[in-house]
C-alpha atoms as one frame of an Amber mdcrd trajectory, in Angstrom:
protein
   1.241   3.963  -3.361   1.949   1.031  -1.873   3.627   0.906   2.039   5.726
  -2.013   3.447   4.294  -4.202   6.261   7.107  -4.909   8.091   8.834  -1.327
   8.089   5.608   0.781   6.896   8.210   2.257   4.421   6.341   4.145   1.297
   6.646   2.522  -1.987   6.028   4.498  -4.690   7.009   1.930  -7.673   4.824
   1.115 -10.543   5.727  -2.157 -10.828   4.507  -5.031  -8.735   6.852  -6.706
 -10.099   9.814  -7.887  -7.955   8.823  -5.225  -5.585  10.948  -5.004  -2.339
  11.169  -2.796   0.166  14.550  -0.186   0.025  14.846  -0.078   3.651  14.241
  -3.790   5.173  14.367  -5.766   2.168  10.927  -6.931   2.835   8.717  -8.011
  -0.554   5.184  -7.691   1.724   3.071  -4.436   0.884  -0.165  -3.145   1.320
  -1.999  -0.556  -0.799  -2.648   2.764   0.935  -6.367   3.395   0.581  -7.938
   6.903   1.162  -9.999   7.057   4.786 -13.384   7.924   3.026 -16.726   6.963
   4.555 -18.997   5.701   1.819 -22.656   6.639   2.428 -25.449   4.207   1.121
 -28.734   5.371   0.199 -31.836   3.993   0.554 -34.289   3.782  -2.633
């Protein structure tokens, strides 16, 4: 899922493609990423 910068409107299109925003008209989005903390381990 993708969410618009300018608005933070959800995106839910498949295409990146002449992606713009339904709400604001704005073509800048960011990819939502999960909030996971990644542990390292030490070998």
């Amino acid at each position: 899922m993708y969410r618009c910068v300018q608005c933070g409107e959800p995106n839910r299109s498949t295409s990146s493609m002449g992606l713009q925003c339904d709400k604001c008209g704005s073509r800048i989005f960011v990819k939502e990423r999960p909030n996971i903390k990644k542990e390292l381990g030490s070998d």
